[in-house]
N, CA, C and O atoms as a DFTB+ gen file, in Angstrom:
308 C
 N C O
     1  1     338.502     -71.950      -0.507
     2  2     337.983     -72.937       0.395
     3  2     337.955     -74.317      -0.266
     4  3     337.406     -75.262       0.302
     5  1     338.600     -74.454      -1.580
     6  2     338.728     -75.760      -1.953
     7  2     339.402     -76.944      -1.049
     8  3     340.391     -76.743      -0.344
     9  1     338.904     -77.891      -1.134
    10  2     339.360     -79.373      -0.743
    11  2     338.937     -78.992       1.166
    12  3     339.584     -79.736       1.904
    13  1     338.461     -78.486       1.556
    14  2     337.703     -78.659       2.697
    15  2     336.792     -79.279       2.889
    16  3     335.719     -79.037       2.335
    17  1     336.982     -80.326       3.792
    18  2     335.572     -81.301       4.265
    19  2     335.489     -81.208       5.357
    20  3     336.417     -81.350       6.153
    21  1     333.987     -80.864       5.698
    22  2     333.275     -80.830       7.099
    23  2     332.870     -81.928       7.696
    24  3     332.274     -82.855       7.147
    25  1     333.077     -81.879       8.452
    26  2     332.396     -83.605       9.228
    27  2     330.994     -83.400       9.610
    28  3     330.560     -84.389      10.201
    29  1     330.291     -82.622       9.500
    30  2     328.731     -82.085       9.607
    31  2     327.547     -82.126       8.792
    32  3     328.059     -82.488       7.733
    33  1     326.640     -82.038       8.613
    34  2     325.651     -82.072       7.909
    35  2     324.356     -81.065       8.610
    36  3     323.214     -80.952       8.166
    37  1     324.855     -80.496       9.653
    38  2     324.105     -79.403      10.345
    39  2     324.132     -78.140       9.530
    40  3     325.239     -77.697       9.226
    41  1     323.043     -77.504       9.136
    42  2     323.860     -76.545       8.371
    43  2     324.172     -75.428       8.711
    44  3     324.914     -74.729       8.020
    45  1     323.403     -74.842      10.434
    46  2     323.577     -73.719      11.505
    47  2     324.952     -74.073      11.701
    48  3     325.710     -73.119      11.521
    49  1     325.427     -74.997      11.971
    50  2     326.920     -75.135      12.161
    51  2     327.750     -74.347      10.707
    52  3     328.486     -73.364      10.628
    53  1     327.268     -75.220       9.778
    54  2     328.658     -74.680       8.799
    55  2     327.887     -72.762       8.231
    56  3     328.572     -72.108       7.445
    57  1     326.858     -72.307       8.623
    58  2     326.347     -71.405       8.113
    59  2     327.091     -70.132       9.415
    60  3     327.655     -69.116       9.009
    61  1     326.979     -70.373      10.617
    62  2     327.821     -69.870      11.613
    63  2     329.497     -69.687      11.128
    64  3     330.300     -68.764      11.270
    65  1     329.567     -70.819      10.596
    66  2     331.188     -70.568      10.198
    67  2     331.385     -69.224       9.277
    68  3     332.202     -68.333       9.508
    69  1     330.364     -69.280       8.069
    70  2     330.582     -68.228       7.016
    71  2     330.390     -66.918       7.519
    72  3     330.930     -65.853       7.219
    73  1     329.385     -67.252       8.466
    74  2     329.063     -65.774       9.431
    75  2     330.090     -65.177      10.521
    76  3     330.210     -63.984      10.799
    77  1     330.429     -65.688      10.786
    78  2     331.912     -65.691      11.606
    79  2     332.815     -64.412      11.092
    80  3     333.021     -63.237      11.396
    81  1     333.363     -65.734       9.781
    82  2     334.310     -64.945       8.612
    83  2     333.942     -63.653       7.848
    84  3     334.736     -62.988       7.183
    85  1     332.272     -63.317       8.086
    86  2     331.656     -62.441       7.355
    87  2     331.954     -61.171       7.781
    88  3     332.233     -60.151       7.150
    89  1     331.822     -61.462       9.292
    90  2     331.992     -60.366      10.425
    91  2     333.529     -60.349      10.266
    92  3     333.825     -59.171      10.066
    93  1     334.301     -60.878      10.264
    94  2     335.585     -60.771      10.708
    95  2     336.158     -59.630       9.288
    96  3     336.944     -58.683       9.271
    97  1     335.618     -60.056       8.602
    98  2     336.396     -58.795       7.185
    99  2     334.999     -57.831       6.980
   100  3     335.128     -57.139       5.970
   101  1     334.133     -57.682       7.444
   102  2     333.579     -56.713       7.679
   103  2     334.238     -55.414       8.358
   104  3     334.377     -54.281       7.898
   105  1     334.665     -56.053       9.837
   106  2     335.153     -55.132      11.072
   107  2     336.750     -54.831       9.895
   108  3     337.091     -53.772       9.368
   109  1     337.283     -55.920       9.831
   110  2     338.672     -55.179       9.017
   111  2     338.010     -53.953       8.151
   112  3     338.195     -52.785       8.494
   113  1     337.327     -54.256       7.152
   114  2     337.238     -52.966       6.372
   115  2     336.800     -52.017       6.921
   116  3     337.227     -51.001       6.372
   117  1     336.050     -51.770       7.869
   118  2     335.514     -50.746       8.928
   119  2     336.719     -49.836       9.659
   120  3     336.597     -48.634       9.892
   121  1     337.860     -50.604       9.966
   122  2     338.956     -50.382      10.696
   123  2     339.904     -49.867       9.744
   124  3     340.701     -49.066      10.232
   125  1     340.053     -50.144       8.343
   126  2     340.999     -49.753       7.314
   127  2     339.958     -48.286       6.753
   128  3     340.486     -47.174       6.774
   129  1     338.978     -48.390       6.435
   130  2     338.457     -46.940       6.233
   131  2     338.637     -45.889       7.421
   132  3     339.101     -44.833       6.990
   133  1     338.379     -45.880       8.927
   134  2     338.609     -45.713       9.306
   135  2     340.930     -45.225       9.688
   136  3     341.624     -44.304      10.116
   137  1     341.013     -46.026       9.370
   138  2     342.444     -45.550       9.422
   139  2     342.828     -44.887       8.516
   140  3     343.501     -43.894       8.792
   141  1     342.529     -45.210       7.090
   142  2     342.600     -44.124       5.769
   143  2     342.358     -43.177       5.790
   144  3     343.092     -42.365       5.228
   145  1     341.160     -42.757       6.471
   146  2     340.273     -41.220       6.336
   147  2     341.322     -40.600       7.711
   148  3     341.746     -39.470       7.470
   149  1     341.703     -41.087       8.858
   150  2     341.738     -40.499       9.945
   151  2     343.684     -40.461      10.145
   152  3     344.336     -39.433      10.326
   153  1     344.002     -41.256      10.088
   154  2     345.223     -41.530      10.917
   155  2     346.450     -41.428       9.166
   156  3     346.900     -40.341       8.803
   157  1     346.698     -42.532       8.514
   158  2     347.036     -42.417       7.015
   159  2     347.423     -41.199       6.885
   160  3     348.346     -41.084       7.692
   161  1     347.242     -40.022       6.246
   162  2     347.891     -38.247       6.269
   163  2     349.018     -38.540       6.631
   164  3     349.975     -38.889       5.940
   165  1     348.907     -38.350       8.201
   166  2     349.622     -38.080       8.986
   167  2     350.903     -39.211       9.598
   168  3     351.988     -38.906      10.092
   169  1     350.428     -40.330       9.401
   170  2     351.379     -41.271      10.239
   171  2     351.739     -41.908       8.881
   172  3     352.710     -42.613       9.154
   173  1     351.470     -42.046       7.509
   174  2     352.106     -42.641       6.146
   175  2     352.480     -44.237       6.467
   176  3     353.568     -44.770       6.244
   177  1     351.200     -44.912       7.097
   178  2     351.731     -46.233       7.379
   179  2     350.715     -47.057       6.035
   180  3     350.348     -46.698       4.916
   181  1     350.467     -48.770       7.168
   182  2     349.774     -49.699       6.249
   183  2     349.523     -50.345       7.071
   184  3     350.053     -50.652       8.139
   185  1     348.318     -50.675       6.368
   186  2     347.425     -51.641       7.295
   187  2     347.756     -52.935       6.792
   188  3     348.332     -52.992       5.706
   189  1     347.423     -54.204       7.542
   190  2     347.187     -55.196       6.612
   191  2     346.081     -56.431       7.477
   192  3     345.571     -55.899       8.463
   193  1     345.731     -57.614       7.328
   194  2     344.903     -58.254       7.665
   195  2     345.236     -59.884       8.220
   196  3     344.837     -60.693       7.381
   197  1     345.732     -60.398       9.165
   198  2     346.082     -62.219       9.228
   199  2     344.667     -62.379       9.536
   200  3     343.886     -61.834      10.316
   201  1     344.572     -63.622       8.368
   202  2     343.062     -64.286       8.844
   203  2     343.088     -65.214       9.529
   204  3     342.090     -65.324      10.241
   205  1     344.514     -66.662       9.727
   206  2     344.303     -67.128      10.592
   207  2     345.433     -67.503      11.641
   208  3     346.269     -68.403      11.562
   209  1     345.260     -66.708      12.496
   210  2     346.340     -66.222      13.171
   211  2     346.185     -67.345      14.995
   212  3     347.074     -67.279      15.844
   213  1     345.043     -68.137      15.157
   214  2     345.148     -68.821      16.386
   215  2     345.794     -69.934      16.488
   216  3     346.359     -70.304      15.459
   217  1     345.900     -70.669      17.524
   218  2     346.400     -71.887      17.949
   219  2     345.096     -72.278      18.924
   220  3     344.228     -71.693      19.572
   221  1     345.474     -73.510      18.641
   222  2     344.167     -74.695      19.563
   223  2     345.072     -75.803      20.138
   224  3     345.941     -76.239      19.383
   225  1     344.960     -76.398      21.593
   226  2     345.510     -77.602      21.782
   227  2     344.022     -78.051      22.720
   228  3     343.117     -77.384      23.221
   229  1     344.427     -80.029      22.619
   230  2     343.663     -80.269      22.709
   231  2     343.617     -80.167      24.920
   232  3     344.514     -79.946      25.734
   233  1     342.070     -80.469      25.089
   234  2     341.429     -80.033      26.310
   235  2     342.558     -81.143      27.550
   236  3     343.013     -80.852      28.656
   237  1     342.673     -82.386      26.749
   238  2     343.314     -83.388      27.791
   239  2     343.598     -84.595      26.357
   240  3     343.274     -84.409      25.184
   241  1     344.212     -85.669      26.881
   242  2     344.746     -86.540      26.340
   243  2     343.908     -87.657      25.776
   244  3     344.418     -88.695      25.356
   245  1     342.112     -87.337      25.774
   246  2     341.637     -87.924      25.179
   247  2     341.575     -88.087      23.549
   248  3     341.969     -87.123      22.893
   249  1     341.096     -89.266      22.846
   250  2     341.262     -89.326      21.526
   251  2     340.368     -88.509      21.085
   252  3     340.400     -88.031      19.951
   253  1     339.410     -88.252      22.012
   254  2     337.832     -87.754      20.958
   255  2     338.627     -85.766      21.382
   256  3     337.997     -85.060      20.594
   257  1     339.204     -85.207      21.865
   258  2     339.651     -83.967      21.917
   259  2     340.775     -83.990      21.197
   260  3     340.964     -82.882      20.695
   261  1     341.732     -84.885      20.884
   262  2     342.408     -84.598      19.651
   263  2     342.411     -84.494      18.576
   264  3     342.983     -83.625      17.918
   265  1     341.337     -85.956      17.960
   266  2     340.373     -85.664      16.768
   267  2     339.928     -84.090      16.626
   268  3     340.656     -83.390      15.921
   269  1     338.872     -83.528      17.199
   270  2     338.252     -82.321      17.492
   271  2     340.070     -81.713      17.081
   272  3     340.549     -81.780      15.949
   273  1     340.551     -81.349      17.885
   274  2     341.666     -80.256      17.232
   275  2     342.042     -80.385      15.945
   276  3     342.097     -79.443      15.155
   277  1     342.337     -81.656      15.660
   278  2     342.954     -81.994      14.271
   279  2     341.733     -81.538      13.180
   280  3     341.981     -80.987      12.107
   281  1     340.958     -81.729      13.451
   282  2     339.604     -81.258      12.397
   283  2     339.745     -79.676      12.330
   284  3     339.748     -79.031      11.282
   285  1     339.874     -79.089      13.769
   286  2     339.979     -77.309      13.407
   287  2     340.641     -76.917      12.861
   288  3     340.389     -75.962      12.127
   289  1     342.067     -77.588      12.975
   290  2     342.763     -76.828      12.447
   291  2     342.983     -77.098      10.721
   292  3     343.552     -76.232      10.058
   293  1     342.483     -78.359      10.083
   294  2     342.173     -78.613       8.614
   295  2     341.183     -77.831       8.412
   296  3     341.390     -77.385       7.283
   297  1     339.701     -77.136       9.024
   298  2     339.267     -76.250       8.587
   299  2     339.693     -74.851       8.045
   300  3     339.144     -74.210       7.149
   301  1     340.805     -74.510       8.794
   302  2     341.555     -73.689       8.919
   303  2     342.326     -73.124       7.424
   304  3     342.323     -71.996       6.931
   305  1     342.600     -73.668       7.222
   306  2     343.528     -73.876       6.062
   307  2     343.187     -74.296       4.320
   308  3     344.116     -74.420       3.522
């Protein structure tokens, strides 16, 4: 998460973010044990994980909704 800057100073905002991500590789590992113990044997595959796999465009052609996109998606990354 180096060289990321938030434009916030809320900290429910950036504390939601970590919680987000917390849940999100939580449920993966839930889903990869799950496939190991159950399915794995038999089907000899692999799992794997994209963390950031969306797209965002902005709402309309205003400046203040393009800003807003351009910021998500530098979080992103």
């Amino acid at each position: 998460m180096l060289g990321i800057v938030y434009l916030t100073t809320d900290i429910s905002i950036l504390a939601y973010d970590y919680s987000v991500g917390r849940n999100v590789i939580l449920a993966h590992a839930n889903a990869v044990k799950v496939y190991r113990e159950d399915f794995k044997p038999h089907q000899k595959g692999q799992i794997g994980i994209t963390l950031n796999g969306d797209w965002a465009m902005p709402y309309d052609d205003n400046q203040e909704s393009k800003f807003k996109i351009r910021g998500k998606s530098k979080l992103q990354n």
